[in-house]
C-alpha positions in Angstrom: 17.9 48.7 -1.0 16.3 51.2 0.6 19.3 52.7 2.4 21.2 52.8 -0.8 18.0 54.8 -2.3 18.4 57.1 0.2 22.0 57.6 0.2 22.0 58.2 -3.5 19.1 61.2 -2.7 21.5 62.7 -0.6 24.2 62.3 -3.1 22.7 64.2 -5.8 21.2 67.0 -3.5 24.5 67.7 -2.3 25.9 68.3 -5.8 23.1 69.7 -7.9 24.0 72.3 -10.0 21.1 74.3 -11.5 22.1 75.0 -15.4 23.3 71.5 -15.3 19.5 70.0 -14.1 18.3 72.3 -16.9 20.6 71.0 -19.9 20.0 67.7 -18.5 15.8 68.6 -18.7 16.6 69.8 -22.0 18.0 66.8 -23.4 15.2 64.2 -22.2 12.8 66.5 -23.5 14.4 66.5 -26.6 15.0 62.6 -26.8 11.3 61.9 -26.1 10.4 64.5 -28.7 12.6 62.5 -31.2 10.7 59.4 -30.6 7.6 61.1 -31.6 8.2 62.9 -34.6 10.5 59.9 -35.0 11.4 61.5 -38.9 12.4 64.6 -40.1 14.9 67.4 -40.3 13.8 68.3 -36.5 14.2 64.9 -35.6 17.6 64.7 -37.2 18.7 67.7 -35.7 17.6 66.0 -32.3 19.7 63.3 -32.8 22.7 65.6 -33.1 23.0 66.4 -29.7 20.4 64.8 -27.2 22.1 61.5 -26.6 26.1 63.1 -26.7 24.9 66.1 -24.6 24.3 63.5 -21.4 27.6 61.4 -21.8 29.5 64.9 -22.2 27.5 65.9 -18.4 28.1 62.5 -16.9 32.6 63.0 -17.5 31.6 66.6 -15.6 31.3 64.3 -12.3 34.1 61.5 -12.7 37.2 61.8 -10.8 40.2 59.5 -10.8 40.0 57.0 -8.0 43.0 55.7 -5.8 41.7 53.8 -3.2 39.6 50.5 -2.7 37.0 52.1 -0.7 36.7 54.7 -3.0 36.1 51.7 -6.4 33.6 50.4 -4.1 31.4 53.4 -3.2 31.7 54.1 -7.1 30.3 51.0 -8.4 27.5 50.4 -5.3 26.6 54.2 -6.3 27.0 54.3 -10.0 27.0 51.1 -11.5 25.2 48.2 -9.4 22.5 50.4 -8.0 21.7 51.1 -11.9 22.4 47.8 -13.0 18.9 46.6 -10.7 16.8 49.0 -11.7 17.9 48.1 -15.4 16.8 44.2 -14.6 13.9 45.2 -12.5 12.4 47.5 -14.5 13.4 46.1 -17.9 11.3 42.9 -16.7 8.5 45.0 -15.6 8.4 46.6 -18.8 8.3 43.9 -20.9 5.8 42.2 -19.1 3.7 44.8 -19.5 3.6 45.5 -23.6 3.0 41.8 -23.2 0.1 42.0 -21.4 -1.2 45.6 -23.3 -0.6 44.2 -26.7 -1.9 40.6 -25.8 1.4 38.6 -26.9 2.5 35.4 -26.4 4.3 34.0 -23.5 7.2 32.9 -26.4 7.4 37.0 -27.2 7.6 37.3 -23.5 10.4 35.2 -22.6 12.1 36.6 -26.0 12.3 39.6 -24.7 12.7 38.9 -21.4 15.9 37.5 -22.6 17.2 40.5 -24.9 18.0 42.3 -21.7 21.5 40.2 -21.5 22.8 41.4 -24.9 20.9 44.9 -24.7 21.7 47.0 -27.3 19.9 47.2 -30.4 17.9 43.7 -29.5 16.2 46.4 -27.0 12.6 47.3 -28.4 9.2 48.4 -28.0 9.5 49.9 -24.3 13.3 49.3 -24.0 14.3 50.8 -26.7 16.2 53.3 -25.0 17.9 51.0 -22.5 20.5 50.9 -24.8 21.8 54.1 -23.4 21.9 52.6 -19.8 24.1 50.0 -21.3 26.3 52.5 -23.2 26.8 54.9 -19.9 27.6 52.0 -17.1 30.2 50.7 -20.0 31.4 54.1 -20.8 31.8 55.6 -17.0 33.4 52.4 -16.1 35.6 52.7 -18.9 36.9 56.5 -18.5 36.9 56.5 -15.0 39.7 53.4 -15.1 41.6 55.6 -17.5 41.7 58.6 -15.4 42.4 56.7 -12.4 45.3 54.3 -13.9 47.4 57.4 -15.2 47.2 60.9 -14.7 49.1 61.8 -17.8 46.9 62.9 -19.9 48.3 62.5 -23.1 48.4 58.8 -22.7 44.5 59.8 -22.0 44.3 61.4 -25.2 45.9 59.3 -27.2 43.6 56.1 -26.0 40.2 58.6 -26.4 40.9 60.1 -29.8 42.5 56.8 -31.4 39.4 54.8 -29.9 37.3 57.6 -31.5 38.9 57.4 -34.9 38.2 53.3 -34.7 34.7 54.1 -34.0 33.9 56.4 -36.2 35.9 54.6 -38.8 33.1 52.0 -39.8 29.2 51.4 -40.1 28.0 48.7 -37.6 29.7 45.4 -36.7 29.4 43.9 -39.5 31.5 40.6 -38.1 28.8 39.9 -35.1 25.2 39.2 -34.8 22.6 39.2 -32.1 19.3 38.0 -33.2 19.3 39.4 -36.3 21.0 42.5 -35.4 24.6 43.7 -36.2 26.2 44.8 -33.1 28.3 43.9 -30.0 26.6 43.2 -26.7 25.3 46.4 -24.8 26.4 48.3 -27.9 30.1 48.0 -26.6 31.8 49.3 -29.6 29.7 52.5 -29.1 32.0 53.3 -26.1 34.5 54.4 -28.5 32.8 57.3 -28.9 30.8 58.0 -26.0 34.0 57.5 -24.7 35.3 60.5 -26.5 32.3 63.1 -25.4 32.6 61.6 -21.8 36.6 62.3 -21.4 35.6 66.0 -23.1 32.9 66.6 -20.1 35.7 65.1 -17.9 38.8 67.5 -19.5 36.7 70.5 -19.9 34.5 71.2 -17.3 34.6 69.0 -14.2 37.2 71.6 -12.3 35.3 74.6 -14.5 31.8 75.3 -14.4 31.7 78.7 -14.8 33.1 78.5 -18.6 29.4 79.2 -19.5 29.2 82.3 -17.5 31.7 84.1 -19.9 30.6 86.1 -22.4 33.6 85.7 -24.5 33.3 82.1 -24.7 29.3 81.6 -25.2 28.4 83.7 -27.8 31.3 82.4 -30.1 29.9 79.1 -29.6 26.1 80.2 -30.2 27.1 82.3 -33.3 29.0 79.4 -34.5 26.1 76.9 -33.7 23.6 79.4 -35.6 25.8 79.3 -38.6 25.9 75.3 -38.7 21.9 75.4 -39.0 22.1 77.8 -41.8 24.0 76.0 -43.4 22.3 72.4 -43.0 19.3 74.5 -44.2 20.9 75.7 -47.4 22.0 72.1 -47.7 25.6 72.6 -47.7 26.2 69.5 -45.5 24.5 66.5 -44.5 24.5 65.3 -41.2 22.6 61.9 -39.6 23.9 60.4 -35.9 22.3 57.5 -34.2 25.1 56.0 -31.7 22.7 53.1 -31.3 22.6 51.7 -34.5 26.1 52.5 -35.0 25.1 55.0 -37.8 26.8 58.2 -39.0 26.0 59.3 -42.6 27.8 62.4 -43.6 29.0 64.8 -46.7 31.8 65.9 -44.2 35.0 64.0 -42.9 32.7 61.4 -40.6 35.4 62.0 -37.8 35.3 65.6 -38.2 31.3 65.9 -38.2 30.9 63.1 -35.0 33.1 65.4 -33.0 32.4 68.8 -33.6 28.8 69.3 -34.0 27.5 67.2 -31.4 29.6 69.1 -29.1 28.9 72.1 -30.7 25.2 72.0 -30.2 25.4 70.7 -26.3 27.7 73.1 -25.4 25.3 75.5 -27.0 22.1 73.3 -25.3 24.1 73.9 -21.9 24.4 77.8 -22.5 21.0 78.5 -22.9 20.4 76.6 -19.9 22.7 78.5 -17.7 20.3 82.0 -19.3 17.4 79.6 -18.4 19.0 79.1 -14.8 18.8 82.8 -14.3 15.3 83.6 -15.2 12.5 84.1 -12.4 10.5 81.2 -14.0 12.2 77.8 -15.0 8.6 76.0 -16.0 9.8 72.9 -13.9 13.1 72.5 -15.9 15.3 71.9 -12.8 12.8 69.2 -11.5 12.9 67.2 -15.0 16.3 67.4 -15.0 16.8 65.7 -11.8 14.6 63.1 -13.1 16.1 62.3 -16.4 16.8 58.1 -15.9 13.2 58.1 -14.9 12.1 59.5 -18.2 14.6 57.7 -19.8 13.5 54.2 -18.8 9.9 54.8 -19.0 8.3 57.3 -21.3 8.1 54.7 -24.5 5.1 52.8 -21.9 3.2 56.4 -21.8 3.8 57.7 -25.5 2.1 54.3 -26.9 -0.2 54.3 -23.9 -1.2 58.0 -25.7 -1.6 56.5 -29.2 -3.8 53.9 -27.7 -6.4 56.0 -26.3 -6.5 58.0 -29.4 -3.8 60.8 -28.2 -2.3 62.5 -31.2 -1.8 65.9 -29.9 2.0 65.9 -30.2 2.2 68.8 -27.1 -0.1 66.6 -24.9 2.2 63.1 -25.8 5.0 65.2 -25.0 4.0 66.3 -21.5 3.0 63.1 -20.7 5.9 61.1 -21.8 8.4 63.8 -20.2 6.1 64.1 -16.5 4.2 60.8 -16.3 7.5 58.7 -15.5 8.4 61.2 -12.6 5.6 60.9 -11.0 6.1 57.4 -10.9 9.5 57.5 -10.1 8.3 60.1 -7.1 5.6 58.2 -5.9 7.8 55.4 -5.7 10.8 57.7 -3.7 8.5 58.9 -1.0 6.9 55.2 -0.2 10.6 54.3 0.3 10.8 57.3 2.5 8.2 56.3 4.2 9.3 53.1 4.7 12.9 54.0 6.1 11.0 55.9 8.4 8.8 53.4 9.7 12.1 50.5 9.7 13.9 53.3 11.8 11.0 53.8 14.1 
């Protein structure tokens, strides 16, 4: 455990890109925002891009894989490394609303439980595990694709028609988990996570500097300005949430799932290269390194704010974005420390 902590530090320092960290910081921060203004035309707007803007940045770092060794250091890396700290801290989580909100061991076993199907069974301080499930389905997923064929029409043609199927209907309406209508760990949401993860893959994963041009970013942010104009003037309607399976929309729903989710990430991604170059980043780079921490863990310290009487939304923001890093960094350096001491 600890050696595979380690290795996957290394990993990641060797292939940090700066803008990237930033988009990435910009996203949590957004998707933590959402879950405390929770309604609203900002939190709708939120919804647009937060959640599509990370699948679109994890297809930048697939590659095809030919070899054996090369399937196994992907899923020990990427998927069963994840996959613990899912179970591990999914339990500890659980356990503790339990114990904060007093409920019964029945409620605790419940929930214990809802970790198996995932997805929208995921609440209280797992309600954003769902995402977890959706990314370890959806890298699997894409980087089988891209490793089977290399032609990449037969890529396309699998991507866009799963997109089409996906955003084709409202929910499974055929299965049920505890009450909810869905397939386990959201699967059907692949189909289009599937699509923005392929894009991040097709795009950009040979070409990062795409942002750097002039001729290519303020088209997109000019574009991006005139979409909010006109959601202002209410000449469209637009509501995403990929885990409920819900798209409402007075545009083509295909049209509208693909474009302006896209549209506003690349745009989210632009201003974080600008960001990249200023003398001051406020800490963006560190957050964005950080992201899964955040995700797993800032529902514990938003309601942890509520319950001491915090309603300063600036203050529940901070501390839902920075509390779960310095948990997650606490918890870094003690295995540091403890690879040290094993090697001594």
């Amino acid at each position: 455990m600890v050696r595979q902590v380690g290795e996957d530090i290394a990993d990641h320092k060797r292939t940090r890109v700066v803008w990237i960290d930033i988009a990435k910081a910009y996203g949590i921060i957004a998707i933590v925002l959402g879950h405390i203004i929770i309604n609203g035309p900002v939190a709708h707007f939120l919804y647009w891009w937060h959640i599509p803007i990370f699948f679109i940045i994890s297809g930048i770092f697939l590659k095809p894989l030919r070899s054996r060794q090369a399937w196994i250091q992907f899923l020990k890396k990427r998927v069963v490394f994840e996959l613990y700290r899912y179970v591990v801290v999914g339990i500890l989580l659980i356990w503790l609303y339990t114990v904060i909100h007093r409920e019964s061991h029945v409620f605790l076993v419940k929930h214990l439980w809802d970790l198996l199907p995932g997805g929208r069974t995921l609440n209280f301080y797992t309600s954003a595990f769902w995402y977890i499930n959706a990314y370890l389905i959806t890298i699997v997923v894409v980087t089988i694709l891209i490793s089977v064929t290399k032609n990449r029409m037969i890529h396309l043609s699998i991507i866009i028609g799963g997109f089409l199927l996906g955003t084709s209907y409202q929910q499974v309406t055929w299965m049920h988990i505890n009450g909810f209508s869905m397939m386990p760990w959201n699967a059907d949401t692949v189909l289009i996570t599937a699509f923005y993860t392929y894009l991040g893959y097709l795009g950009f994963s040979k070409n990062l500097r795409w942002v750097e041009r002039a001729a290519v970013n303020i088209p997109i942010m000019i574009l991006a300005g005139l979409v909010i104009f006109l959601r202002i003037k209410r000449k469209f309607s637009f509501h995403l949430s990929l885990k409920s399976h819900l798209m409402h929309t007075s545009l083509p729903v295909w049209l509208a799932v693909a474009a302006i989710p896209v549209l506003f990430s690349l745009t989210v991604m632009i201003i974080a290269y600008y960001t990249s170059k200023m003398p001051f980043k406020l800490g963006l780079p560190f957050i964005g390194r950080h992201t899964l921490s955040v995700m797993y863990g800032h529902k514990l310290f938003l309601d942890l704010c509520l319950m001491m009487g915090v309603k300063n939304l600036g203050i529940r923001l901070a501390v839902g974005v920075l509390a779960p890093i310095f948990i997650h960094v606490m918890i870094q350096h003690l295995f540091i420390l403890t690879k040290k001491e094993i090697a001594q």
